[in-house]
N, C-alpha and C positions, 0 to 999 in steps of 0.2 A: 433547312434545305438539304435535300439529298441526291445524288449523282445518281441516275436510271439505270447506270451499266449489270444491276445486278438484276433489274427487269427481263426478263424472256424477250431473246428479240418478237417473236410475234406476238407480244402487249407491249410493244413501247409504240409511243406516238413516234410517226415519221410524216416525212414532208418531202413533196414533189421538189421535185427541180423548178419547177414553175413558180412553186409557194418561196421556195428557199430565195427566189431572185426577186419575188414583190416585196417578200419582209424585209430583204436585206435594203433595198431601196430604200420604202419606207423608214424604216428603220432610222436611218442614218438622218432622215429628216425632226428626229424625234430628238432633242436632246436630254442625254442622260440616260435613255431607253437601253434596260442590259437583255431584255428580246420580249416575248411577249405569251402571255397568260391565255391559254386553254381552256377553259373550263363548261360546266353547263350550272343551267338554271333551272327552276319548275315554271314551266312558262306554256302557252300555245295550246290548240286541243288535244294533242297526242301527248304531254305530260313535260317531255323537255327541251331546250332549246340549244345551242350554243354561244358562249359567250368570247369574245376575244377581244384582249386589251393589251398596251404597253406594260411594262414590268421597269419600274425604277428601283424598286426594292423588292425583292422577295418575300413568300414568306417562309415562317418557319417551319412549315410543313410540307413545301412546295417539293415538289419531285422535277428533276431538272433533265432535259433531253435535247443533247447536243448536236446537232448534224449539222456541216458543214458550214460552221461559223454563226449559227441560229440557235440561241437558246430558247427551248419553249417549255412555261414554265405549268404546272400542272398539281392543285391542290391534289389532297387523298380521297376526299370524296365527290369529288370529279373523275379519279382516275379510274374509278370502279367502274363508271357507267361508259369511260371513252375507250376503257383499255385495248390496246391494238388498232387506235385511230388514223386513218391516211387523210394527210390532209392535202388538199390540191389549188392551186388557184387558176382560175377558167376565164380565158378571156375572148370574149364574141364580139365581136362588132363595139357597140358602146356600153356594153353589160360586162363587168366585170365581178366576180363572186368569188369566194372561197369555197368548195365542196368538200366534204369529209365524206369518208369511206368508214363505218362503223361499222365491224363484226358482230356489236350489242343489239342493235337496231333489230326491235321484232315488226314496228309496225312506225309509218309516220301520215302526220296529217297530209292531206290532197295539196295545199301549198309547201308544205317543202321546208315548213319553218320550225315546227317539231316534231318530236319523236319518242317514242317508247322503248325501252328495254326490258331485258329476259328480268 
């Protein structure tokens, strides 16, 4: 596990105000939860998807990013394809979602569910 601060601010993952206050919510409902896991998959027609999960244990290679009492934890070869990810949480009427803001993003499928990078 390594502390991000030596990351470029504009490649570290950050997080909305909005996200910062659903995780922390959630969060608390979670026991044992020390924040929560970033990552992608190969997934969808456009090649990748997003994954996020609780974080009990870290792992050993997890890159760790701190904001405002949220840690969000983020393997190495995930962080190649998020680097400089905004993450937001969007709340409409009964839809609630998480958005990310991806600098990498060349190209994504027509729903919304994957995406491609450079």
């Amino acid at each position: 596990m390594t502390a991000a601060e030596t990351i470029p601010e504009q490649d570290r993952i950050t997080l909305t105000d909005a996200a910062i206050d659903h995780v922390t919510r959630e969060m608390a409902k979670v026991d044992g939860a020390r924040g929560f896991r970033l990552g992608v998959a190969k997934t969808g027609c456009s090649g990748y998807g997003y994954l996020m999960d609780w974080v009990m244990e870290p792992g050993e290679n997890d890159l760790v990013f701190s904001q405002d009492g949220v840690d969000v934890y983020v393997d190495a070869k995930s962080f190649e394809l998020i680097r400089g990810t905004r993450v937001d949480f969007i709340q409409e009427g009964l839809n609630r979602t998480f958005q990310f803001d991806n600098p990498n993003v060349t190209d994504e499928c027509g729903c919304g569910e994957s995406f491609a990078v450079r």
